[in-house]
C-alpha positions as CSV (number, residue, x, y, z in Angstrom):
1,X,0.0,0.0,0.0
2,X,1.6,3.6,-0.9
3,X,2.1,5.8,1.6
4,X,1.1,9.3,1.2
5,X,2.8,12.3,3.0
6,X,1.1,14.9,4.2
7,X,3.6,17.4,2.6
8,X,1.5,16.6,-0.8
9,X,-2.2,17.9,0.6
10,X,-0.8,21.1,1.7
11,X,-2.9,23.5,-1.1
12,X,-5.8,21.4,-0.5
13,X,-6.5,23.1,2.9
14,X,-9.6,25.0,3.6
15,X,-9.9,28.6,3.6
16,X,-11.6,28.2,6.9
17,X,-9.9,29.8,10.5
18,X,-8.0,26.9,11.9
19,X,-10.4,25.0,13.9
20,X,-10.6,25.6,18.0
21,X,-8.3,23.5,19.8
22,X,-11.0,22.4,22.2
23,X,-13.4,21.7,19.7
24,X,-10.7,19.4,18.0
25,X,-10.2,17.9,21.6
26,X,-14.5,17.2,21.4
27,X,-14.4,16.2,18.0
28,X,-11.3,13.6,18.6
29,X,-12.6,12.3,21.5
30,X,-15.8,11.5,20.3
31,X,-14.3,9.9,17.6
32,X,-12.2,8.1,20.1
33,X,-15.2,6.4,21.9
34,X,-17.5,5.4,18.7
35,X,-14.1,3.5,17.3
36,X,-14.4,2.2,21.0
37,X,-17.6,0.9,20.1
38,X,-16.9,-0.9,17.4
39,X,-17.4,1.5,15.0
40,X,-15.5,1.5,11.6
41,X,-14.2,5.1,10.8
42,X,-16.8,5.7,7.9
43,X,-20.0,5.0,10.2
44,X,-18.4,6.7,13.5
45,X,-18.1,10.0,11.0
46,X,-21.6,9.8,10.0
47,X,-22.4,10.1,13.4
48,X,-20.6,12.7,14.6
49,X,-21.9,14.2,11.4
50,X,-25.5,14.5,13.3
51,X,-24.5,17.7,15.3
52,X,-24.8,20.5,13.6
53,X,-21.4,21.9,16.0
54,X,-19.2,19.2,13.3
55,X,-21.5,18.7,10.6
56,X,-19.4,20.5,8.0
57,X,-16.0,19.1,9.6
58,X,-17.1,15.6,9.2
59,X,-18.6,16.1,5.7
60,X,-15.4,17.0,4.3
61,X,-13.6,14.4,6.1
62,X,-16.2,11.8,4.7
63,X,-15.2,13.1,1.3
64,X,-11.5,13.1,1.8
65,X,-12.0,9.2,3.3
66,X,-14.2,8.3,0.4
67,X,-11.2,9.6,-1.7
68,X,-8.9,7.3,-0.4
69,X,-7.0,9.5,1.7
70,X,-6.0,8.3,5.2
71,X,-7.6,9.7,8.2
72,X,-4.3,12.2,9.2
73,X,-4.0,13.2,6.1
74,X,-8.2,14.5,5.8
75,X,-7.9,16.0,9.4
76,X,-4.3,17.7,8.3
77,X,-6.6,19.0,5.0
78,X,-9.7,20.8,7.5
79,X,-6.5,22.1,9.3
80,X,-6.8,19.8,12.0
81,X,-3.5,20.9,14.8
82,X,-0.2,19.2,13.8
83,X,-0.2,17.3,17.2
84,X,-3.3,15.0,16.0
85,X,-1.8,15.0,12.3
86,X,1.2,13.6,14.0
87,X,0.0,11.0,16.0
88,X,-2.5,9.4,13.5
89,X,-0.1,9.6,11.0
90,X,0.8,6.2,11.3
91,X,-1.9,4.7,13.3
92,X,-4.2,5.5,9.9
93,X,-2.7,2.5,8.6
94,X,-0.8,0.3,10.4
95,X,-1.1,1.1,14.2
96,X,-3.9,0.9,16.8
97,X,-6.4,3.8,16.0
98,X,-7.9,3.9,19.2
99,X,-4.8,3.7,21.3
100,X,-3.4,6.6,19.3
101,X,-6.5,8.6,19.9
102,X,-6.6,8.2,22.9
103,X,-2.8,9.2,23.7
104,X,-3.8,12.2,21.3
105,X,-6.8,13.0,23.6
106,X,-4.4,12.9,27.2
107,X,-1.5,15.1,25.0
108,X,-4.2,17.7,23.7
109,X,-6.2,17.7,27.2
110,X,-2.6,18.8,29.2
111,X,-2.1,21.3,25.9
112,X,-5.4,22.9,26.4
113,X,-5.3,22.9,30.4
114,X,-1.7,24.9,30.1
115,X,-3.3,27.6,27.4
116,X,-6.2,28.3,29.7
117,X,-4.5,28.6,32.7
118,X,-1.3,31.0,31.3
119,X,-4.0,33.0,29.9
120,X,-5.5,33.0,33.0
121,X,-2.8,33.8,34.8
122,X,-1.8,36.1,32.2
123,X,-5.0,38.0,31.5
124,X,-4.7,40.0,34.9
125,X,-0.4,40.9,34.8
126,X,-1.0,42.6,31.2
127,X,-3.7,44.4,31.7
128,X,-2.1,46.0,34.6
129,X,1.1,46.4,33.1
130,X,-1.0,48.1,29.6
131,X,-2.0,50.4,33.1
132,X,1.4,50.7,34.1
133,X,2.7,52.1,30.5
134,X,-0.2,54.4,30.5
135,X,0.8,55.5,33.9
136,X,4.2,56.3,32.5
137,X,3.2,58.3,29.8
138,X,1.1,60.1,32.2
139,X,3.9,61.1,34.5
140,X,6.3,61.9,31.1
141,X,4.0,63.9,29.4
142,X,2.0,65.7,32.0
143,X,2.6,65.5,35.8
144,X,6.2,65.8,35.4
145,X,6.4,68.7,33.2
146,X,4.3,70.8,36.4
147,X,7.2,69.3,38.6
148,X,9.8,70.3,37.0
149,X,8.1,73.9,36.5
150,X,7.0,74.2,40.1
151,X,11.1,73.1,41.5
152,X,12.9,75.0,38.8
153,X,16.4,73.7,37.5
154,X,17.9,75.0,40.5
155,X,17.4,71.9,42.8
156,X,20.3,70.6,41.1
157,X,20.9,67.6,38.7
158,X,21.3,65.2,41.5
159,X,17.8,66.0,43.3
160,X,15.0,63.2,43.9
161,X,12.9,64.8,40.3
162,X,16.1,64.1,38.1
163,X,16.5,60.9,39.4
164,X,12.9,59.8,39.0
165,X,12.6,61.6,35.6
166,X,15.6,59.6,34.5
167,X,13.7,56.1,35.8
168,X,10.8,56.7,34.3
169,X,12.5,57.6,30.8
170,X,14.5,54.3,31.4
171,X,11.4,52.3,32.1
172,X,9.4,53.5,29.4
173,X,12.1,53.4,26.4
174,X,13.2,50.2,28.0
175,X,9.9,48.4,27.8
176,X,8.9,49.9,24.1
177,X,12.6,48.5,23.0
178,X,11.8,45.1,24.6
179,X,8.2,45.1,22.9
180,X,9.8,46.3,19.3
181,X,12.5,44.0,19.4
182,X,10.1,41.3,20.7
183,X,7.8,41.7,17.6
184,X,11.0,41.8,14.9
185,X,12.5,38.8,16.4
186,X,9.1,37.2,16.0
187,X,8.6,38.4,12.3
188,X,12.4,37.6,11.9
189,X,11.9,33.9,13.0
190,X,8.4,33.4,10.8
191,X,9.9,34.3,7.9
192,X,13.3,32.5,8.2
193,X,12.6,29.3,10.3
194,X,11.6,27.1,7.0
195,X,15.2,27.9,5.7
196,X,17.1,27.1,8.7
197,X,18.4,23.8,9.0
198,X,17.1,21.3,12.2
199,X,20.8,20.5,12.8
200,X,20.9,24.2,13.8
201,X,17.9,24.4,15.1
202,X,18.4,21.5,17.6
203,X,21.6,23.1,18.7
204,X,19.8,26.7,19.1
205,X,16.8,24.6,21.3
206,X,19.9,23.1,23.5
207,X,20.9,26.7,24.8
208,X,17.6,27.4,25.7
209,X,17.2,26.2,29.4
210,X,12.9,26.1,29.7
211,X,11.9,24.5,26.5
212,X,14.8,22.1,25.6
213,X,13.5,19.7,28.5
214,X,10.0,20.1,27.7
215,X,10.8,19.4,24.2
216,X,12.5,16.3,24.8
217,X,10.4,14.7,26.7
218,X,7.3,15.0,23.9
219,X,9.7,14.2,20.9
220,X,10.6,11.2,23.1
221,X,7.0,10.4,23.8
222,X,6.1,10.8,19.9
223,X,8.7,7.9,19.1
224,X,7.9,5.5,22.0
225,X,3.8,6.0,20.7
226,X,4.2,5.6,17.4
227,X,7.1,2.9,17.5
228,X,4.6,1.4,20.3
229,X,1.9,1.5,17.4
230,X,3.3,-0.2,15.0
231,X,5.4,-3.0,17.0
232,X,2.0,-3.9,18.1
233,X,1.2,-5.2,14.5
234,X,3.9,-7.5,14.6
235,X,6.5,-5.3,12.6
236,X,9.8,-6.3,13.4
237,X,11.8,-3.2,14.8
238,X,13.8,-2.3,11.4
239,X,10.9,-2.2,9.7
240,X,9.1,-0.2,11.9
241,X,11.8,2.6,10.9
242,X,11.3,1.9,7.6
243,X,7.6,3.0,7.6
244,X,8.2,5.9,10.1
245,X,11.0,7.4,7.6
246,X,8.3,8.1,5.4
247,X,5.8,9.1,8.0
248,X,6.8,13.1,8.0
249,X,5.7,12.6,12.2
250,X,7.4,15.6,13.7
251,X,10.6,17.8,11.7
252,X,12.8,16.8,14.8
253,X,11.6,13.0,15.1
254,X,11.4,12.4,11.2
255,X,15.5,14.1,10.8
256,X,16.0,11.3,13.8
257,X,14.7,8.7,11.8
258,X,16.3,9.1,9.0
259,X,19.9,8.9,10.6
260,X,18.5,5.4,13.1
261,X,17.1,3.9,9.7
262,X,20.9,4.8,7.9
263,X,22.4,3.7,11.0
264,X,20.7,0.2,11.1
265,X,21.0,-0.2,7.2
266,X,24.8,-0.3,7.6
267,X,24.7,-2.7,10.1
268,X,24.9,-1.3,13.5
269,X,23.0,-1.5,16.8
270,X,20.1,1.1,17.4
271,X,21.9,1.8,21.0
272,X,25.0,3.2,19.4
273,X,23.1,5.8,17.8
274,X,20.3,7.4,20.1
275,X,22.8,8.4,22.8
276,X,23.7,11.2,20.3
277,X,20.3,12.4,19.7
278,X,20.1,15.4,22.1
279,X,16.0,16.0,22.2
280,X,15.4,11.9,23.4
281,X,15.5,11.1,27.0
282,X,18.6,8.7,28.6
283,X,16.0,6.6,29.5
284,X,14.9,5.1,25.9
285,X,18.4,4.3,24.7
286,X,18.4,1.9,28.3
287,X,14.8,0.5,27.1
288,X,16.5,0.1,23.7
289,X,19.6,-2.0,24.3
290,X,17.7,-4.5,25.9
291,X,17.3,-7.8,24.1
292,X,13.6,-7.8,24.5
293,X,11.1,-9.2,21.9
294,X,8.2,-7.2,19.9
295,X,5.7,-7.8,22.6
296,X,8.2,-6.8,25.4
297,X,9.5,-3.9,23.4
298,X,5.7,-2.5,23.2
299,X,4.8,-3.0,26.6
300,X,8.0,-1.0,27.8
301,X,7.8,1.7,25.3
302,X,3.7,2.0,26.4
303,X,4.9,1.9,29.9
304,X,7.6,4.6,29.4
305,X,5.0,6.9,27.0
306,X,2.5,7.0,29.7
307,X,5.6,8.1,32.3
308,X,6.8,10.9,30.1
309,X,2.7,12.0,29.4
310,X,2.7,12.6,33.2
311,X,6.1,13.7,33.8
312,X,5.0,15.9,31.3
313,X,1.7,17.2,33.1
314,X,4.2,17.9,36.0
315,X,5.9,20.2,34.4
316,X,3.5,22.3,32.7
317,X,2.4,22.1,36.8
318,X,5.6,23.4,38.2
319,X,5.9,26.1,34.9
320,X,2.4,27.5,36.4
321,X,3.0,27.7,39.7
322,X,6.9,29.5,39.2
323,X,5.1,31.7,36.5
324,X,2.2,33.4,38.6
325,X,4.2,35.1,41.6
326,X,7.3,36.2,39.4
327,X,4.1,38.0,37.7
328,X,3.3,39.1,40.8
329,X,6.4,40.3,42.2
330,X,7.1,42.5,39.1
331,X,4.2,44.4,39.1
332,X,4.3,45.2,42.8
333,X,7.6,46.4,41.8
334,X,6.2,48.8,39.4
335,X,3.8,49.8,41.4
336,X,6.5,50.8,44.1
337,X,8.3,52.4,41.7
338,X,5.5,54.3,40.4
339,X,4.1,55.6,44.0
340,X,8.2,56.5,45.2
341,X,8.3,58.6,41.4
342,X,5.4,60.6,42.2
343,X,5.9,60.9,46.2
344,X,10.2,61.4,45.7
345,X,9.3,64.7,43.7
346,X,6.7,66.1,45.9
347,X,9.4,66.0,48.6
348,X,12.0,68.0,46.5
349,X,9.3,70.7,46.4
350,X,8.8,70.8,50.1
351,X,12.2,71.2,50.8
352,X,11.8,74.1,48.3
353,X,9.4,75.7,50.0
354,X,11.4,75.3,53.4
C-alpha cells in the first residue's frame, strides 16, 4: 500500500480559520469512543456528522476518506492541529487507532489545560502592566512637566525629580525596546525558520534552558507512541523505521529517523546511535539495548509513553505555579516604583518651600 505524505495535501487546505483546539479535543474524543464501540471510521463520522457543532467538519472528512486519503492526512486538510496530524499519522494505517487517539486526547487535554491557565494567569499581569505604560506616559508627558516647572532647575541635577525623571525615561524606552524588538524577532523567525536547518535548530533549542526539557520529553513520547503503534502489529523493529521514515511525524523526530534507519541499514546496533540524539531522554536508549522481543519492546515503550505523558503534566504544573508570583512580584515592583516617582518629587518641592 503507498504511503502518502502529508507534505503533498498542503494547497488542498480550507480557507476556513483553523479549527478551536478544544473543539478538536471534542471532535477527537468522540471519535475516540465510537471506534471504541466498534465502530468503523466511515459509520463513526456519520455520526458525529449528526451535530450541527461538526457537521461541515465531518462532511469534508467523509469526502476526503471516500477519496482514499488516510484519516491524518483529511484531518491535516480541515486544518486539524499538527499534534493529532502527527499521532494518527501512522496509526491511519498500520497502528492501533484507538490507542493513538486516545494518547492524542491525554497530550491535547494537558495542551489545552496549560493555554487556559497562562491565559488566566496572564490576562490580569497585562492588563495592569498596559496600566502601568499608560501611567508612564502620564507622569512623562503631563505630571512631570508641572514638577519640574514648580522646583525649577535650581534643585540641582542630582535631586529626587532628576533621578525619577531619569527612571521613568529608562522604564518607558526600555519596555517599548523590549516590545519592538520582541515583535522583529518574531517576524524575523516566521519568515526565516523554514530555511534554517534542524541540525541548527536542535543546537539553538539546547541553549535554551525552559523549553529544551520540555521538548524532549514530547519528541521522546512521539517515538515510544508511534514505535509502540506499530510493533504492536507485529513489525519487526527495522521495519518499523522503515515505515516511520516516510511518515513526515514531527521535523525533529522524522531528521531522527532518517539517521536510526541509515544507522541500522549499515549494520549497526540502534543503542549506538540514540545516545547522540540530544531532544530523546537517557532513558529510551536503556529500554532500547535490551534484548527484549516485539511484545516486550511494546509494553515497555507503552509503559515509558505513559511516564513521560505525566512527567509531562508535572511540568507544565511546576511552569504554572513559578510563573504566577514572578508575575506578581514584578508588578508590585512597578507599582512601588510608580508611588516612590510621584511621592520622591513632591518632597523635592517641600524642601523648596522650606
Amino acid at each position: 500500500m503507498a504511503f502518502y505524505t502529508i507534505n503533498s495535501f498542503k494547497k488542498m487546505q480550507l480557507t476556513n480559520s483553523k479549527i478551536p483546539l478544544e473543539k478538536q479535543y471534542a471532535f477527537i474524543y468522540r471519535l475516540k469512543q465510537l471506534i471504541d464501540h466498534q465502530y468503523n471510521l466511515h459509520d463513526a463520522m456519520a455520526i458525529i456528522q449528526w451535530d450541527k457543532e461538526f457537521a461541515k467538519v465531518s462532511d469534508s472528512i467523509i469526502q476526503h476518506l471516500l477519496n482514499g486519503h488516510s484519516l491524518a492526512q483529511s484531518l491535516h486538510v480541515v486544518q486539524f492541529d499538527s499534534t493529532i496530524v502527527q499521532f494518527l499519522t501512522i496509526a491511519s494505517q498500520h497502528g492501533n487507532l484507538s490507542q493513538n487517539l486516545n494518547d492524542c486526547c491525554q497530550l491535547l487535554k494537558q495542551q489545552i489545560d496549560f493555554i487556559k491557565r497562562f491565559k488566566q494567569l496572564s490576562v490580569y499581569p497585562l492588563i495592569l502592566l498596559t496600566v502601568f505604560l499608560i501611567i508612564l506616559v502620564t507622569l512623562k508627558v503631563y505630571i512631570f512637566p508641572s514638577f519640574q516647572s514648580l522646583i525649577g532647575t535650581s534643585s540641582g541635577s542630582d535631586s529626587s525629580f532628576t533621578i525619577a525623571l531619569t527612571l521613568i525615561d529608562g522604564f518607558l524606552y526600555g519596555i517599548i525596546t523590549i516590545i519592538l524588538f520582541s515583535v522583529i524577532g518574531y517576524l524575523l523567525f516566521k519568515t526565516t525558520h523554514q530555511s534554517i536547518s534542524i541540525q541548527i535548530k536542535i543546537k539553538i533549542l539546547n541553549r535554551i534552558p525552559i523549553l529544551f526539557p520540555y521538548l524532549r520529553m514530547r519528541i521522546t513520547f512521539l517515538f515510544g507512541t508511534h514505535l509502540t503503534s506499530l510493533l504492536q502489529t507485529g513489525i519487526q523493529l527495522n521495519d518499523c523505521f522503515k515505515l516511520l521514515v516516510t511518515s513526515n511525524i514531527n521535523p525533529f523526530l522524522s531528521y531522527y529517523i532518517v539517521k536510526i534507519d541509515e544507522h541500522l541499514r549499515h549494520g549497526y546496533r540502534l543503542d549506538t546511535i540514540l545516545p547522540t540524539m540530544s531532544l530523546f531522554e537517557s532513558e529510551l536508549t536503556n529500554i532500547m539495548q535490551k534484548d527484549y522481543n516485539s511484545q516486550q519492546l511494546h509494553q515497555e515503550l507503552h509503559l515509558y509513553a505513559n511516564f513521560l505523558l505525566a512527567k509531562m503534566e508535572q511540568v507544565m504544573q511546576k511552569w504554572l505555579k513559578i510563573i504566577h508570583p514572578i508575575f506578581l512580584s514584578i508588578l508590585a515592583s512597578l507599582i512601588i516604583f510608580v508611588y516612590l516617582s510621584l511621592m520622591l518629587p513632591m518632597f523635592d518641592y517641600l524642601n523648596i518651600l522650606q
